[in-house]
C-alpha positions as CSV (number, residue, x, y, z in Angstrom):
1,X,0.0,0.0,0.0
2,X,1.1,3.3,-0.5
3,X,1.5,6.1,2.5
4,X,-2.1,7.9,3.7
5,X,-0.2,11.3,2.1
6,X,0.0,9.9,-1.4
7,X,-3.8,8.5,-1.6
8,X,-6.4,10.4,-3.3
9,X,-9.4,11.3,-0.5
10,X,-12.6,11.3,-1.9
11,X,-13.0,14.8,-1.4
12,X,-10.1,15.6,-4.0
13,X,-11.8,12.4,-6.4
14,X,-15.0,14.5,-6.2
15,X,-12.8,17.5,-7.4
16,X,-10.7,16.1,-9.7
17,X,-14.1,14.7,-11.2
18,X,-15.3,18.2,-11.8
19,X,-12.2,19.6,-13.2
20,X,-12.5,17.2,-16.4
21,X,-9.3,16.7,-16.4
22,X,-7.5,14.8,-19.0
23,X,-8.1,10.5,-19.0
24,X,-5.8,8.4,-21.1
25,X,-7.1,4.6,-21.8
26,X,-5.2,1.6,-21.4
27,X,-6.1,-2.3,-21.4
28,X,-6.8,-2.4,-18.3
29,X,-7.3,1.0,-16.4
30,X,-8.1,4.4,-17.2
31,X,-6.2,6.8,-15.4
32,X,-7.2,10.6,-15.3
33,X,-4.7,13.5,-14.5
34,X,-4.2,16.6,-13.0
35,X,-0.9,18.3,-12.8
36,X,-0.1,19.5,-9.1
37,X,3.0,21.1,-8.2
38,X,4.9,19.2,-5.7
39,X,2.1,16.6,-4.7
40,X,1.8,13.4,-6.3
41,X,-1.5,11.4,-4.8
42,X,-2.7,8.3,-6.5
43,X,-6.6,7.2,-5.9
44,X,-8.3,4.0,-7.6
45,X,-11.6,3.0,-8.2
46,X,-12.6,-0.1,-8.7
47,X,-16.4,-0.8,-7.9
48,X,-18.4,-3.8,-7.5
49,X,-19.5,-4.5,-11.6
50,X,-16.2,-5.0,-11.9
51,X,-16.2,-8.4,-9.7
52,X,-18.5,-9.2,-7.4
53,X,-16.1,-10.5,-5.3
54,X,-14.2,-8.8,-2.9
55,X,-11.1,-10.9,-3.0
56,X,-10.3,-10.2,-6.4
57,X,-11.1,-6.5,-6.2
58,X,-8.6,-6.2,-3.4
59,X,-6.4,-8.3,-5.5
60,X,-6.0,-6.3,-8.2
61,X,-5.4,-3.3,-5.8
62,X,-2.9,-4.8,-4.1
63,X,-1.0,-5.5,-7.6
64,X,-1.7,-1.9,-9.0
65,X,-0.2,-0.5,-6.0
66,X,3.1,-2.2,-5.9
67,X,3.5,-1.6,-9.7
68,X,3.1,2.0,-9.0
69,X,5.7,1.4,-6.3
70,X,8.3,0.4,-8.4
71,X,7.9,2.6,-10.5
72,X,6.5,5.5,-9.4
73,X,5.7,8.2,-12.1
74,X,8.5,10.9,-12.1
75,X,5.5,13.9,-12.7
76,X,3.8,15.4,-10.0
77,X,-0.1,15.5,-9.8
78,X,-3.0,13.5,-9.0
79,X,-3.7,10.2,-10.7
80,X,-6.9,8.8,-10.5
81,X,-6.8,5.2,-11.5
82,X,-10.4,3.9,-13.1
83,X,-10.2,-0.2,-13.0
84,X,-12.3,-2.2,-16.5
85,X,-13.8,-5.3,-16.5
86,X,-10.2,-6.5,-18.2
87,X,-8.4,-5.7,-15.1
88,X,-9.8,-8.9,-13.5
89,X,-7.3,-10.9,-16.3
90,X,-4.8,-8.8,-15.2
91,X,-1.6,-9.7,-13.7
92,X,1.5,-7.6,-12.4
93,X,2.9,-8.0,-15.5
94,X,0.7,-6.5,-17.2
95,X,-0.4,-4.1,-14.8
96,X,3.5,-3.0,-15.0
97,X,3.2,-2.6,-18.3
98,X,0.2,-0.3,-18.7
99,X,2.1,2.1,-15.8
100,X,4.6,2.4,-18.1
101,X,2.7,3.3,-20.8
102,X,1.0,5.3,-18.6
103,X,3.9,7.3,-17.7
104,X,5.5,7.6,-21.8
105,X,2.0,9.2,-22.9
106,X,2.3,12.0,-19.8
107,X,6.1,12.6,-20.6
């Protein structure tokens, strides 16, 4: 998991939300920024149509988070990551992946 100071709280989801900020789409997530200075928070949603089943929604939490902990983006801001139906397929691998890519379309 990451630190309590680098989640999103749902008061800044609900404002990032309104902001229309810009969302890139990948496989498996959609992630929407906003450029901060000096603050980088990181939020996920991942609701119940997803997977009924709260075992494999906290699964792929758990592996989204420690692929953004490897490699944490170098860009300051909030990043709101919005889970698809694919993301129960998903691996680390793959999740890896897509945070990479991720990170070379916001560069």
């Amino acid at each position: 998991m990451l630190p309590k100071k680098n989640r999103l709280t749902k008061k800044e989801i609900i404002e990032l939300k309104e902001k229309k900020p810009k969302i890139i789409q990948g496989n498996y997530f959609g992630l929407v920024y906003l450029p901060k200075e000096n603050e980088k928070k990181v939020g996920i949603i991942l609701s119940g149509k997803i997977s009924k089943k709260a075992v494999e929604r906290n699964k792929i939490k758990r592996q989204l988070f420690r692929a953004l902990e490897e490699s944490l983006f170098n860009k300051s801001g909030w990043f709101l990551f919005l889970a698809k139906k694919t993301s129960v397929e998903g691996n680390l691998e793959g999740f890896r992946k897509e945070v990479k890519n991720f990170e070379n379309e916001l560069a």
